[in-house]
N, C-alpha and C positions, 0 to 999 in steps of 0.2 A: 255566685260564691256566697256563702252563708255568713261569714266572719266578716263583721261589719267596721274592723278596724283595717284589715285588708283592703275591702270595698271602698276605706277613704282614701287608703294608702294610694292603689289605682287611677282614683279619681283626682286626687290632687296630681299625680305624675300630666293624668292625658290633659286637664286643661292648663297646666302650666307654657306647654308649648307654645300656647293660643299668642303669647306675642312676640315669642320669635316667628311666628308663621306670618302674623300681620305686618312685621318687616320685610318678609323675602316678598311679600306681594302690596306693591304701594300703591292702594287703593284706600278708601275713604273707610275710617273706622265703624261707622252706620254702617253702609255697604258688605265692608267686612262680617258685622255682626248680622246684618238681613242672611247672607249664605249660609250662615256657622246654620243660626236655629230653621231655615228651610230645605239646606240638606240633611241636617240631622234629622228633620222630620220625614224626609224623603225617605231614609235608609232605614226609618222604622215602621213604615208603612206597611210593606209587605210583610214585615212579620207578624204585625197587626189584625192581617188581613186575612193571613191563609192560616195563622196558629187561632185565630178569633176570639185573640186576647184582649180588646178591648172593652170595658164595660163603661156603658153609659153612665157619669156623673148623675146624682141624684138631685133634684132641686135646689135643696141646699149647700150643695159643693158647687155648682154650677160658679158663684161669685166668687169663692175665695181660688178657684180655680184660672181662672179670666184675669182675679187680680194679680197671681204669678207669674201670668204669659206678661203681662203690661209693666208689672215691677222689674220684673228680670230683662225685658227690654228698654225698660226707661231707664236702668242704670248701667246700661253698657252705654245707652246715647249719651248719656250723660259726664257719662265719665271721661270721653270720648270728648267732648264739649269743655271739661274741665281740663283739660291738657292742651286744648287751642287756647285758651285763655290764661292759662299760667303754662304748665309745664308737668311733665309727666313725672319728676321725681315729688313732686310738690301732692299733686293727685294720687302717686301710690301714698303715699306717707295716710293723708288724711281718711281715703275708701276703704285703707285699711280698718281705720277706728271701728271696723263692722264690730268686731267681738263687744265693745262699750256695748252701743245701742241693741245688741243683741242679749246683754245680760242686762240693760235697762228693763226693755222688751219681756225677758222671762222674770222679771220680778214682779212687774204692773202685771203683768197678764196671764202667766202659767202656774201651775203650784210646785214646778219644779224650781225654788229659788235658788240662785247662784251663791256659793260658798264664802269663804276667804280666800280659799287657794285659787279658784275660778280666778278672783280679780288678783290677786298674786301672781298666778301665771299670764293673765292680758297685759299688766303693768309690766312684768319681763320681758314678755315676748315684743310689745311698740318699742323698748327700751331699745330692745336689739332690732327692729326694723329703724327707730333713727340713726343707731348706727348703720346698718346696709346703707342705705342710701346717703348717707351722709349728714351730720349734726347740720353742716352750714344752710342745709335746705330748710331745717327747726329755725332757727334763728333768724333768716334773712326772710321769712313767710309772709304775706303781705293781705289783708282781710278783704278782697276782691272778691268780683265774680266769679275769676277761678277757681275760688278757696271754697267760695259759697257751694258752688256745683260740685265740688271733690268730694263736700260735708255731706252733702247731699245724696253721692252716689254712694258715701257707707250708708247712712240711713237707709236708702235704698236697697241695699243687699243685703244687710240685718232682716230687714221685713220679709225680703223673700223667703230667706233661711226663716222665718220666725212661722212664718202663714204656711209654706208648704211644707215644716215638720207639723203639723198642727191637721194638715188636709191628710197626709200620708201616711194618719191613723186611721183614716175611714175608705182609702182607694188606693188600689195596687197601683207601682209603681209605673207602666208602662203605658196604664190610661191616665194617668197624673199628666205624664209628660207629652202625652200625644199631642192633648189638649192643649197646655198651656206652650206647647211648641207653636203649634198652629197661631194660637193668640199673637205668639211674639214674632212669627214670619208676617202676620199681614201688618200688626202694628210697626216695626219696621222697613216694610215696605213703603206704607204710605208715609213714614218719615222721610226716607230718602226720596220721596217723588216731593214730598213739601220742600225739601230744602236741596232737591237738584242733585244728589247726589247720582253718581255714574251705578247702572245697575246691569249693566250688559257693553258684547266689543271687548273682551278683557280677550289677554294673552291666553295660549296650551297652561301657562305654568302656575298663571295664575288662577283659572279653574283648577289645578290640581290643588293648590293649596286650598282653595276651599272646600273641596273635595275632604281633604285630610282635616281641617276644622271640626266640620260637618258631624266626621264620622267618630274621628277623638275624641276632639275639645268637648264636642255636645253631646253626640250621643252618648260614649262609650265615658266619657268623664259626668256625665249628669245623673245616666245612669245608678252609677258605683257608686256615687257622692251621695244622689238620694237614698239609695239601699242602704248606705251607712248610717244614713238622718233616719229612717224609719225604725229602727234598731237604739241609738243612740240620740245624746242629749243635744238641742242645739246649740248650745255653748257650748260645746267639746268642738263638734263639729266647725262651727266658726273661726274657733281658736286656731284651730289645725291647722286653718285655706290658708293661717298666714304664715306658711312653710311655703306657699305657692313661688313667696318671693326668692326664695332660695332654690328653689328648682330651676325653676326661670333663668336665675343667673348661673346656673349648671349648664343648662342649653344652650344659653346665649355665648356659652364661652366652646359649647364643645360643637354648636352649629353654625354661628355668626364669628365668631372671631372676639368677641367681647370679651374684656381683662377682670379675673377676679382678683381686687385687690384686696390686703389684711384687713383692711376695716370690713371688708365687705364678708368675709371669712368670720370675723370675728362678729359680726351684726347676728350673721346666719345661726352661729353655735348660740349668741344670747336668745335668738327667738326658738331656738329649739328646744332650749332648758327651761323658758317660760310653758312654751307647751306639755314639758315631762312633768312641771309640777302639779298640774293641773291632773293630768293622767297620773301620774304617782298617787295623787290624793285619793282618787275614786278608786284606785287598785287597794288600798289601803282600808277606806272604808269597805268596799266590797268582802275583804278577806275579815273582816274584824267581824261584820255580818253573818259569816258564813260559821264562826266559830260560836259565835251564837247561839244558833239557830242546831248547832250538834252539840253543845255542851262544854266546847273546849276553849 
């Protein structure tokens, strides 16, 4: 699909599911994450292989490429880590911060800098994620290791977005990710052999659910999400994932039984309108550009 706002649209839908899925199957979140990115690289293998779509990274992509499969899997361990040690509303609240450190990120280091409205719409859109989740979780926060690993795993997911829009100007999508799939299945793996985690003996239901991970969550949502990022800015794209939380709680209500309540309504609609202004802005300049460039 050509239309790179679609290709987010998509993408934000298929990995939102990723933790109602982690619920119906209670296994170890590591474990969880080793399937997602090893079946996902499973199911694009053959297409790899017989369409002989991959091209080999060049020397120079070789590191920022390695470092995506590591980043990308060091902040789901991580995250994952951050919710044993505090708690999982505590952890989305702060991983979310990715759009910060991501417009930090494009300021230091891209010549694409972040606007007014950019940070206009980040400061709307957290506004409306501490409402979803709930003020009392801002307030009663506590500067632990939890907290530390939560800060951590945005850092971490900013970088990813920051290094593989940056890579996915010089290699097609489909050997970007072959790669950096690979990377994240074996680094992974040898995490849960370090720390014991159960990696085989699982139930029918629960291979199915990784199954559908695998094929969604990673392939089918990384896919679309990079093709978006290759086309688009990555502070747009950033901004956007944090609609993730509000799909999520769409699922978790119409798969799991999970209650949306008005704050929780009300959190979703503020992080939506921080995202519209953001996109409003760029529609804005884009059209004023175009009147330009014709005279009118």
């Amino acid at each position: 699909m050509s239309n790179p706002r679609i290709n987010l649209i998509i993408g934000i839908l298929s990995i939102s599911i990723f933790p109602v899925l982690v619920k119906w199957a209670p296994v170890s979140g590591v474990t969880s994450a080793f399937y997602r990115m090893l079946l996902g690289l499973l199911f694009l293998l053959p297409y790899v292989l017989f369409r002989r779509k991959f091209t080999l990274p060049t020397g120079a992509l070789w590191l920022p490429i390695v470092l995506c499969g590591i980043i990308f899997a060091s902040d789901i361990a991580v995250w994952n880590l951050s919710i044993h040690y505090s708690n999982a509303t505590q952890a989305t609240l702060l991983t979310n911060l990715s759009p910060v450190w991501v417009g930090v990120g494009t300021f230091l280091f891209l010549p694409d800098k972040p606007g007014a409205r950019f940070w206009l719409g980040t400061l709307v859109a957290l506004i409306g994620m501490v409402v979803l989740i709930g003020i009392e979780t801002f307030t009663t926060m506590k500067l632990d290791l939890g907290f530390a690993l939560a800060m951590l795993s945005g850092v971490l997911y900013a970088s990813y977005i920051l290094i593989s829009k940056t890579v996915l100007n010089k290699i097609d999508i489909v050997s970007f990710m072959t790669v950096s799939m690979a990377v994240s299945s074996i680094y992974l793996f040898a995490i849960c052999l370090i720390f014991n985690q159960p990696v085989w003996h699982f139930e029918p239901v629960i291979w199915g659910v990784f199954v559908v991970q695998g094929l969604v969550c990673q392939l089918i949502g990384w896919l679309t999400i990079n093709a978006a990022m290759k086309h688009m800015d990555a502070k747009s794209v950033s901004l956007s994932l944090l609609s993730q939380a509000v799909v999520t709680a769409l699922f978790a209500w119409m798969f799991i039984g999970e209650k949306i309540t008005e704050q929780m309504i009300t959190g979703g609609i503020v992080i939506l309108i921080g995202i519209g202004i953001t996109y409003t802005g760029r529609k804005k300049l884009a059209t004023a550009n175009n009147q330009d460039s014709t005279g009118r």
